[in-house]
C-alpha positions as CSV (number, residue, x, y, z in Angstrom):
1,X,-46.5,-5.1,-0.9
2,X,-43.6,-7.5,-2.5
3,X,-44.9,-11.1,-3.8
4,X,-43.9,-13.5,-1.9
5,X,-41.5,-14.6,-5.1
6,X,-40.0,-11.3,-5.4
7,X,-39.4,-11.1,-1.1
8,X,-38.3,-15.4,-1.5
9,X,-35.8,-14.5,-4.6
10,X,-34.5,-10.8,-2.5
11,X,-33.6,-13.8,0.3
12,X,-32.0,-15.8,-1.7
13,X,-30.0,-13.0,-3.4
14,X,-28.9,-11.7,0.3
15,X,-27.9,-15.3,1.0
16,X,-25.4,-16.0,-1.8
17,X,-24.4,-12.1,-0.4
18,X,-23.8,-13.2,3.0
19,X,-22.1,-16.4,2.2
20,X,-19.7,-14.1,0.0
21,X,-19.0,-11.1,2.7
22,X,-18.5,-14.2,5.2
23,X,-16.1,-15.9,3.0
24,X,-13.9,-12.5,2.0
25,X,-13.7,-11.7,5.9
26,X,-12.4,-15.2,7.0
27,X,-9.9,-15.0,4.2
28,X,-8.8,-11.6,5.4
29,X,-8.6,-12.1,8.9
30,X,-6.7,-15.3,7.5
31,X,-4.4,-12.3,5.7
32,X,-4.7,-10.0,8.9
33,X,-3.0,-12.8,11.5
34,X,0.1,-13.3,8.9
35,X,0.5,-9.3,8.2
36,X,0.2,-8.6,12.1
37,X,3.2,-11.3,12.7
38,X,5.4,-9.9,10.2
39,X,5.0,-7.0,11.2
40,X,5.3,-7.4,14.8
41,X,8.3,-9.8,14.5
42,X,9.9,-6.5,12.1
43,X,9.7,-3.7,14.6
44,X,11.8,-5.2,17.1
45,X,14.7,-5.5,14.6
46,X,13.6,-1.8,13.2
47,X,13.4,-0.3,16.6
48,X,17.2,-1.9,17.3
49,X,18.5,-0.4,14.1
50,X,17.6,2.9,15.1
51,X,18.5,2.5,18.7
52,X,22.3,1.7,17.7
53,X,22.5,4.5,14.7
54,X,21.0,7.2,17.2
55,X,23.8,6.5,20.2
56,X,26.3,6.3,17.3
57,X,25.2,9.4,16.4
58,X,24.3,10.9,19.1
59,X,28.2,9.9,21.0
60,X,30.7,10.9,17.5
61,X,28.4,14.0,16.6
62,X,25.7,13.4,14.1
63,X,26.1,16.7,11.8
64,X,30.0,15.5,11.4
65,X,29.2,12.3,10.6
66,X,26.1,12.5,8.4
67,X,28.2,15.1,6.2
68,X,30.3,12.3,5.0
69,X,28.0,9.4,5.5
70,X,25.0,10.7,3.3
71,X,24.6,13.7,2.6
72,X,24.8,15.0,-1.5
73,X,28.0,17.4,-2.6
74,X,27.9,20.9,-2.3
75,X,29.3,21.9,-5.6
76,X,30.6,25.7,-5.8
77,X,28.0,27.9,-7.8
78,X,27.3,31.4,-8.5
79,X,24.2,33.3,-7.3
80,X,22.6,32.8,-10.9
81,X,23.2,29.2,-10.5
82,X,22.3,28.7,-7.4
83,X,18.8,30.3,-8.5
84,X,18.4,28.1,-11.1
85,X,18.7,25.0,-8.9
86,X,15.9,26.5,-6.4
87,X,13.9,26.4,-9.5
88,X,14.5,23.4,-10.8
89,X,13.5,21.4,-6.9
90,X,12.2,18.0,-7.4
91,X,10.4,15.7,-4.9
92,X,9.5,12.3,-4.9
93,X,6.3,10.9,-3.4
94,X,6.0,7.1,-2.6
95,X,2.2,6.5,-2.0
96,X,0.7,2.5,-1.0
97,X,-2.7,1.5,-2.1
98,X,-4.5,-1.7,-2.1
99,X,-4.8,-3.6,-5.3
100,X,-8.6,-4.1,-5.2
101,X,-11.5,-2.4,-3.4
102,X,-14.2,-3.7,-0.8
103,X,-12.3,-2.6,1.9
104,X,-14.4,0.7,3.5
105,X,-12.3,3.8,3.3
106,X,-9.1,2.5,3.1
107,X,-7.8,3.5,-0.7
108,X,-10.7,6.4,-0.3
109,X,-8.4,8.2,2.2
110,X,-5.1,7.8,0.8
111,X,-6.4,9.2,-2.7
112,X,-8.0,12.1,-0.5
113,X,-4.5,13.1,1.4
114,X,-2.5,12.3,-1.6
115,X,-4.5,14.9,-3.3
116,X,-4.3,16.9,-0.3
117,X,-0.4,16.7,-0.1
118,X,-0.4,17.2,-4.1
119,X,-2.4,20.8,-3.7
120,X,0.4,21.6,-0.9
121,X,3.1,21.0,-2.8
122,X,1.6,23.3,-5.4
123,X,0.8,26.0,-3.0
124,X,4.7,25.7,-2.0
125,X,6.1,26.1,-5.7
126,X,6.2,22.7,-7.3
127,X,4.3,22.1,-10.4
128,X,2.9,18.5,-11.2
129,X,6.1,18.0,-13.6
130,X,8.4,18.2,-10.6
131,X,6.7,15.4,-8.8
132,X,7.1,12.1,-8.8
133,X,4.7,9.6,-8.1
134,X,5.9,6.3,-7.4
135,X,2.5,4.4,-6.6
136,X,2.5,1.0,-4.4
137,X,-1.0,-0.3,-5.3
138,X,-3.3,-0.7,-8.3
139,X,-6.2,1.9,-6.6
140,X,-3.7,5.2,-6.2
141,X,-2.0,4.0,-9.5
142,X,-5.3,4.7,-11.3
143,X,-6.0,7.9,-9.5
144,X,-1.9,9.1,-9.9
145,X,-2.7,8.7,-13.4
146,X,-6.3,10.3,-13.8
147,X,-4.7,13.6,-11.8
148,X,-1.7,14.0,-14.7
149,X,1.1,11.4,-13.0
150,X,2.9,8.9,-15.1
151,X,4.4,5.8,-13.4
152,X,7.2,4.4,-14.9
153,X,7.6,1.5,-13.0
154,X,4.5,-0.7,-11.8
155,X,4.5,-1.4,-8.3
156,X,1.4,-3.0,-7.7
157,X,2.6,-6.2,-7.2
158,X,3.8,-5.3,-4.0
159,X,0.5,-4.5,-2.4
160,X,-0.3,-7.9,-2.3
161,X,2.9,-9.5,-2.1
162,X,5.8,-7.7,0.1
163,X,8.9,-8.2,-0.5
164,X,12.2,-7.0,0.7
165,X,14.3,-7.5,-2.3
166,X,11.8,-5.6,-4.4
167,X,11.1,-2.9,-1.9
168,X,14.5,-2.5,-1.4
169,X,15.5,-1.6,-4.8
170,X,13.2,1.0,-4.8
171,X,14.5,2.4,-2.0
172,X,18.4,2.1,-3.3
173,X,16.9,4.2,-6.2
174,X,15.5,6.9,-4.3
175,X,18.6,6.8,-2.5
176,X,20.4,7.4,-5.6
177,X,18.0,10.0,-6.9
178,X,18.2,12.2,-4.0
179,X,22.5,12.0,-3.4
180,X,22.7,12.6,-7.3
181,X,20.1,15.6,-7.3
182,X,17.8,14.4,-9.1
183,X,15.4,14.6,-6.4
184,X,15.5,17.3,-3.6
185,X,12.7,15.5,-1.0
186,X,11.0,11.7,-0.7
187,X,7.9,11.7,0.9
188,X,6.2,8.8,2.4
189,X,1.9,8.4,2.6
190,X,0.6,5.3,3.9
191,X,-2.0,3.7,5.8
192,X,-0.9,2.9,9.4
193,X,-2.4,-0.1,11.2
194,X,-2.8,1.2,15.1
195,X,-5.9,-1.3,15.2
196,X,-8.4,-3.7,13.8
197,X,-10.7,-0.5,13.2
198,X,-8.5,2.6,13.0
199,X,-6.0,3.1,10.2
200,X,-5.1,6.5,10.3
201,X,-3.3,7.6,7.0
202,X,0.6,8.9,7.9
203,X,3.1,11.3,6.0
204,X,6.8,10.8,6.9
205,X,9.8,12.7,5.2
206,X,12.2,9.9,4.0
207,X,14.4,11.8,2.8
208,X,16.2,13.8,3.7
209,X,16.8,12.9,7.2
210,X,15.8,14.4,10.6
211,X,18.9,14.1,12.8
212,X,18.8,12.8,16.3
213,X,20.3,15.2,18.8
214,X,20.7,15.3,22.5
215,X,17.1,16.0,23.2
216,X,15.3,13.4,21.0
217,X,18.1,10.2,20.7
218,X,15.2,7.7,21.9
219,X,13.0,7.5,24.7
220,X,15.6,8.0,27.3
221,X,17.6,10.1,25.6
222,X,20.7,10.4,28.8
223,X,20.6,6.5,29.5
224,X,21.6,6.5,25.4
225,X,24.0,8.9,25.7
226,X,25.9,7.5,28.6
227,X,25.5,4.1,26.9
228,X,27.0,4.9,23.7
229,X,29.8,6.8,25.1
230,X,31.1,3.6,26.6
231,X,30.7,2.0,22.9
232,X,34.3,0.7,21.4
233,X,33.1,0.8,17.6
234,X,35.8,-0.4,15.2
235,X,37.2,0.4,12.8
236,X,35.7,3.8,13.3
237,X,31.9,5.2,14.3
238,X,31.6,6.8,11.4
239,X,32.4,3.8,9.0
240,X,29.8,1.6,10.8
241,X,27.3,5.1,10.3
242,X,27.6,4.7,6.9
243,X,27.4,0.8,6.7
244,X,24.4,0.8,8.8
245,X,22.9,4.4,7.7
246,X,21.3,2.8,4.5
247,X,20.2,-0.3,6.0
248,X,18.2,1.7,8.4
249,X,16.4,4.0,5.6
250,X,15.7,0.6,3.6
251,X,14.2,-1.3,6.7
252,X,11.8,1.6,6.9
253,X,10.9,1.2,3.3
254,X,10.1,-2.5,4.0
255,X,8.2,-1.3,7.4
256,X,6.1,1.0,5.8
257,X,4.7,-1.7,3.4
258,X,4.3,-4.5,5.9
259,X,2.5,-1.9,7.8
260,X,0.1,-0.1,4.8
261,X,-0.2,-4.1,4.3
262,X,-1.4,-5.2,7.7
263,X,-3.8,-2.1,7.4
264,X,-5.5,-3.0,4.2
265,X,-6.0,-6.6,5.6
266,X,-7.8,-5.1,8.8
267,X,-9.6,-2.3,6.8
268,X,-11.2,-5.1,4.5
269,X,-12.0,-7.6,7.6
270,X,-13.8,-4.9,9.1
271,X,-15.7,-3.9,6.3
272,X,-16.9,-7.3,5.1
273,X,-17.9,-8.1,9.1
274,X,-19.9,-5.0,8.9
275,X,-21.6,-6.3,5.2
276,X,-22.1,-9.5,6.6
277,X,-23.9,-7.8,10.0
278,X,-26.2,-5.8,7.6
279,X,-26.4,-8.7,5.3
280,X,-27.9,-10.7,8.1
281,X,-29.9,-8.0,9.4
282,X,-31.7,-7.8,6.1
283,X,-32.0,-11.1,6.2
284,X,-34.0,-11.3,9.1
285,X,-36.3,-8.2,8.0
286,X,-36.8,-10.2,4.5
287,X,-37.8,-13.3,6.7
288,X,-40.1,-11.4,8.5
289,X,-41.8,-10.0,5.8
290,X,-42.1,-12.6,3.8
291,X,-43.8,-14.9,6.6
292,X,-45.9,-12.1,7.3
293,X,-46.8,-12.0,3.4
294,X,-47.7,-15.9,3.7
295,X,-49.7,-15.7,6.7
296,X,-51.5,-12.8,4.9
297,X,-51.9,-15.0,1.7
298,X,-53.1,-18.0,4.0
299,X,-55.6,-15.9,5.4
300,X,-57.3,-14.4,2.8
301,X,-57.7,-18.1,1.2
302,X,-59.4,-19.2,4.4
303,X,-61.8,-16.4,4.2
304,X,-62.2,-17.0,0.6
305,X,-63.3,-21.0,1.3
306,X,-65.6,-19.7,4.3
307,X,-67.5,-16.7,2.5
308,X,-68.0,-19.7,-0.5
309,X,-69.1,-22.4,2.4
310,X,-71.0,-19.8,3.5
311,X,-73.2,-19.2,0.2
């Protein structure tokens, strides 16, 4: 059995713990309540966007439109050509990480699906020279890097600090990447924050886009429909598409970051509730023990004085 210095310093140690794990949770739920109203306060304007570009599109004909709002140029090729650009198919993957760990599984599964979509990709032709890795966060930076990916801009920042300008220029360059060809596909891998304890990790296409249709324009797709049709747009639908097309593709940029954000804070307010549970649960068990170690020491001194009385 322990001495009761070695159980009275183990206490001590799982104090100064406890007051730690306490601190770093209050600070993150601090964190949590400001992600969660940024977030909430973003999807409304988000959901908006979408609503007005999917009866826009959804009304004038979205594969009309989109051909001259953003789509890349078809240029004319030969067969031989065209085989070479098959071969040379490039895609982009925009992965978000925290910055710093104690927080449970959170960067453990992203790393674990980013490898996971990585060893797709290969299985469906693309070597590790024809992805990019743009990584949002310190923790997949590291791992990005240890699998082969160079990074040539540091994002990291971000993690910590959102920021729409920032973000947004990101974004303009993907944009730019994919209408210019050097890029063929932008993926998105995140963190999702459903709830406190579930942060489910999400893959989205980006780029290029899904187009609404008739069957999936919003939740009611023929109250849309009949809604949009009655729309006067000026100067012309497919000007506003255009105007509002990239706006749309940024926002979700900027979403997807307030969201992996919001789910880092939660990931890490859970996990330090849960230390500081077991922290004071060992706590009591050291308690225990080491009163039961005293009262143990107490009594074998009391039987020591008697059996010398006694003689």
């Amino acid at each position: 059995m322990a001495s009761l210095k070695e159980v009275k310093s183990r206490i001590a140690s799982v104090r100064n713990t406890l007051q730690i794990t306490s601190a770093m949770k209050m600070v993150s739920a601090a964190k949590l309540h400001h992600a969660q109203q940024a977030i909430q306060g973003m999807h409304p304007y988000e959901e908006k966007l979408h609503s007005i570009l999917t009866d826009l599109l959804s009304a004038n004909g979205s594969e009309a439109i989109m051909e001259g709002a953003f789509s890349r140029p078809q240029p004319v090729v030969d067969e031989i050509e065209m085989e070479e650009q098959v071969a040379q198919k490039r895609v982009a993957v925009v992965v978000f990480s925290s910055n710093s760990s104690l927080c449970g599984g959170f960067n453990a599964n992203i790393i674990k699906n980013f490898k996971k979509l990585i060893e797709e990709l290969n299985q469906n032709g693309f070597s590790n020279s024809d992805i990019y890795v743009y990584a949002v966060g310190k923790k997949i930076s590291v791992a990005a890097r240890k699998m082969g990916f160079e990074q040539k801009n540091d994002y990291s920042h971000l993690a910590e600090h959102p920021s729409y300008n920032e973000v947004s220029s990101l974004g303009k360059k993907l944009m730019e990447d994919y209408l210019e060809g050097r890029v063929d596909k932008v993926i998105l891998l995140y963190n999702h924050y459903a709830s406190n304890s579930n942060q489910p990790t999400v893959q989205e296409t980006w780029l290029p886009l899904s187009l609404p249709n008739a069957e999936n324009a919003g939740s009611h797709p023929e109250k849309a429909l009949e809604e949009s049709e009655e729309l006067i747009v000026e100067p012309s639908a497919k000007e506003l598409i255009e105007e509002l097309l990239p706006k749309v593709l940024l926002q979700k940029v900027y979403t997807v970051l307030l969201d992996a954000n919001a789910a880092e804070h939660a990931a890490r307010t859970v996990a330090m509730q849960i230390a500081s549970d077991n922290a004071e649960k060992l706590l009591d068990e050291l308690t225990l023990e080491y009163n039961k170690t005293r009262q143990q020491k107490i009594t074998a001194e009391i039987l020591d004085l008697v059996g010398g009385l006694q003689r």
